[in-house]
C-alpha positions, 0 to 999 in steps of 0.5 A: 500500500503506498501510504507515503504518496496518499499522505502527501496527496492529502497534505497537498490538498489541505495546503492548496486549499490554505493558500486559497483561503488566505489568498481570498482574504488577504492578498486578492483586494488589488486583482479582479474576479478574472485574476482571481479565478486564473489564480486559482486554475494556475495553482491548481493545475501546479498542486495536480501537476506535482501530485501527479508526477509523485504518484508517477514516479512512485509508480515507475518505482514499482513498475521496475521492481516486479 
């Protein structure tokens, strides 16, 4: 079971979701609602973009072993 990539999926869940409440809060008041949502796709799409290449070479790791 590879618990390793599943704790860090949910831990890159939760940070994302931090970044975005804090951002809505405090560091969005200069941009627009069009800035805001880009912000939010582009983070998202760099926490998938990292997740996805953890559970990637997690899975080449095991490719290789059997």
């Amino acid at each position: 079971m590879p618990f390793v990539p599943i704790i860090i999926s949910f831990l890159a869940v939760a940070v994302w979701l931090v970044f975005i409440l804090l951002y809505a809060l405090y560091w969005s008041t200069g941009f627009s609602w069009f800035q805001n949502i880009i912000v939010t796709i582009v983070s998202l799409a760099l926490m998938g973009l990292v997740v996805g290449m953890m559970w990637m070479v997690w899975g080449m790791r095991l490719a290789k072993g059997r």
